[in-house]
C-alpha positions as CSV (number, residue, x, y, z in Angstrom):
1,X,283.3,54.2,144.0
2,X,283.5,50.4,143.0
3,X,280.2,49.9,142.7
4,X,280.2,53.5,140.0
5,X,283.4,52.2,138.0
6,X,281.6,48.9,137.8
7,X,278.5,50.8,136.6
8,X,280.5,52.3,134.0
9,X,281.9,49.2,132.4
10,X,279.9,47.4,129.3
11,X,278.4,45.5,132.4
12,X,275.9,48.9,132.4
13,X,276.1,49.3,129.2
14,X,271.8,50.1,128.3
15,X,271.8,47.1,126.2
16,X,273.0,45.0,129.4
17,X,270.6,47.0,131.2
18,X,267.4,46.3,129.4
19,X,267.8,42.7,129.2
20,X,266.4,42.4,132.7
21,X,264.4,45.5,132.7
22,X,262.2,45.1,129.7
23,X,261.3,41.7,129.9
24,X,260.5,42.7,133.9
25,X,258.1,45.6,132.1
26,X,256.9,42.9,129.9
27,X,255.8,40.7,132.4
28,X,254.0,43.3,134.4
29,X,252.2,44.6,131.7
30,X,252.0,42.4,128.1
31,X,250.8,45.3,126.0
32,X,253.5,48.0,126.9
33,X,255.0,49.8,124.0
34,X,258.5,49.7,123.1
35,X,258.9,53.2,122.9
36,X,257.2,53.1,126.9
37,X,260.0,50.7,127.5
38,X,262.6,53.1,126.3
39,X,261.5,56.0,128.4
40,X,261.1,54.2,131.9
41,X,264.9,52.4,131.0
42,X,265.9,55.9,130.5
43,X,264.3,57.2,134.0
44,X,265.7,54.1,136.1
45,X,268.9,54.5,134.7
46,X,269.2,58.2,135.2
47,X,267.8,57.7,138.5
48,X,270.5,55.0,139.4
49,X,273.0,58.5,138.5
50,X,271.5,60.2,141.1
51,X,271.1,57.7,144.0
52,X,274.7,56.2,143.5
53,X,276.0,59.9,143.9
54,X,274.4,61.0,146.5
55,X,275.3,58.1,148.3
56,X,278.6,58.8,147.6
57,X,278.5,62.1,148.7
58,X,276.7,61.5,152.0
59,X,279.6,58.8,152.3
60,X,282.5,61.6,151.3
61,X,280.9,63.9,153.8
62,X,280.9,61.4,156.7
63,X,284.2,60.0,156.3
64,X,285.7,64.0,156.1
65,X,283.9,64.5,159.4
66,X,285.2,61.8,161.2
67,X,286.4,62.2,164.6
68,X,287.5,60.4,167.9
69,X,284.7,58.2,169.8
70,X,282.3,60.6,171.9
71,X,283.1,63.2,170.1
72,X,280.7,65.1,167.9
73,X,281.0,67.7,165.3
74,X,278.5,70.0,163.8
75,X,278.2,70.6,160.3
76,X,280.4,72.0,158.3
77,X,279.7,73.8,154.9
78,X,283.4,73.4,154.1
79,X,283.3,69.8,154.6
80,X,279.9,69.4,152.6
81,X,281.6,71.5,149.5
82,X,284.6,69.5,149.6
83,X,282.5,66.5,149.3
84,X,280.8,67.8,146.6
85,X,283.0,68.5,144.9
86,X,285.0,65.5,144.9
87,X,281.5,63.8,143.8
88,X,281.9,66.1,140.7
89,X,285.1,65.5,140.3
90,X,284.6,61.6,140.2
91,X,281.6,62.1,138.2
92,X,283.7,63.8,135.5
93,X,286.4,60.9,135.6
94,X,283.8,58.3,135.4
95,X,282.6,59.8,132.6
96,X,285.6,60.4,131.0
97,X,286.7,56.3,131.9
98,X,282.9,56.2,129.5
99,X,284.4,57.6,126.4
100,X,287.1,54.3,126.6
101,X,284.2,51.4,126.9
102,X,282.6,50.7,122.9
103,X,279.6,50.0,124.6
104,X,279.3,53.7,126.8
105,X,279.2,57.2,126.0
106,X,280.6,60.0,128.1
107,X,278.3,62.5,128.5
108,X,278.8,66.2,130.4
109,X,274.8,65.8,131.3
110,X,275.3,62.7,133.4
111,X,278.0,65.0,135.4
112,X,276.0,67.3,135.8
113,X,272.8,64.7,137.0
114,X,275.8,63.0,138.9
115,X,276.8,66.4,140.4
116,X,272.4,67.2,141.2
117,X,272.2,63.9,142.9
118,X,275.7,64.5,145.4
119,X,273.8,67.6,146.2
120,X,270.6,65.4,147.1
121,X,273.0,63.1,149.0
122,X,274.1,66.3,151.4
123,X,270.9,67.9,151.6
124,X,269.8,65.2,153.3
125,X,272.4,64.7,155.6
126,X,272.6,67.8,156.4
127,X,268.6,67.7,157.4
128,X,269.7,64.5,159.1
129,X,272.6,66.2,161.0
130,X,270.1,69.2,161.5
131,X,267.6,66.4,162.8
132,X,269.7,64.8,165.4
133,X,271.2,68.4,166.6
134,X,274.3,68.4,165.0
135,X,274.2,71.8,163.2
């Protein structure tokens, strides 16, 4: 959740962003357009939404099934919705810190990307609990 408020300072802000991105684009490949630059600044930043929130959410769902040493529990789907939706609900109050920073917009999209990606984040560990025998 650090690591997300941090994000959502001017620190990753998309002109703080692109500094190191585009001139990265730009070495790889002189002749890339600006407006190509734009777009894949736009796709690694909205895929940054989802990878940070599923995370999270894989990490909300772990600690909310954590038991005693030797112990193991199956999955839960009330644990897993819980999670999710304190992902969501952290996604909304990032947001909403957004609308404070000059540099940052809120948006109710990058809830709801925020919201796809903690959804990603369980999918796969519930496959991974599934996977290991857990469910």
């Amino acid at each position: 959740m650090l690591v997300i408020f941090t994000g959502s300072t001017n620190a990753g802000s998309v002109v703080n962003t692109s500094r190191f991105i585009a001139p990265l684009l730009k070495w790889l490949k002189a002749d890339i357009s600006d407006a190509a630059v734009g777009t894949i600044v736009l796709a690694i930043r909205k895929t940054a939404h989802v990878a940070e929130y599923a995370v999270l959410a894989a990490l909300l769902w772990r600690a909310l099934r954590s038991h005693r040493h030797g112990e193991s529990r199956s999955w839960s789907w009330r644990q897993a919705g819980l999670a999710l939706l304190l992902s969501a609900l952290y996604a909304a109050s990032d947001e909403f810190h957004q609308s404070f920073v000059k540099s940052r917009e809120a948006s109710v999209r990058d809830v709801a990307l925020d919201t796809a990606g903690a959804s990603l984040g369980l999918l796969a560990s519930g496959a991974f609990a599934r996977w290991r025998g857990l469910w």
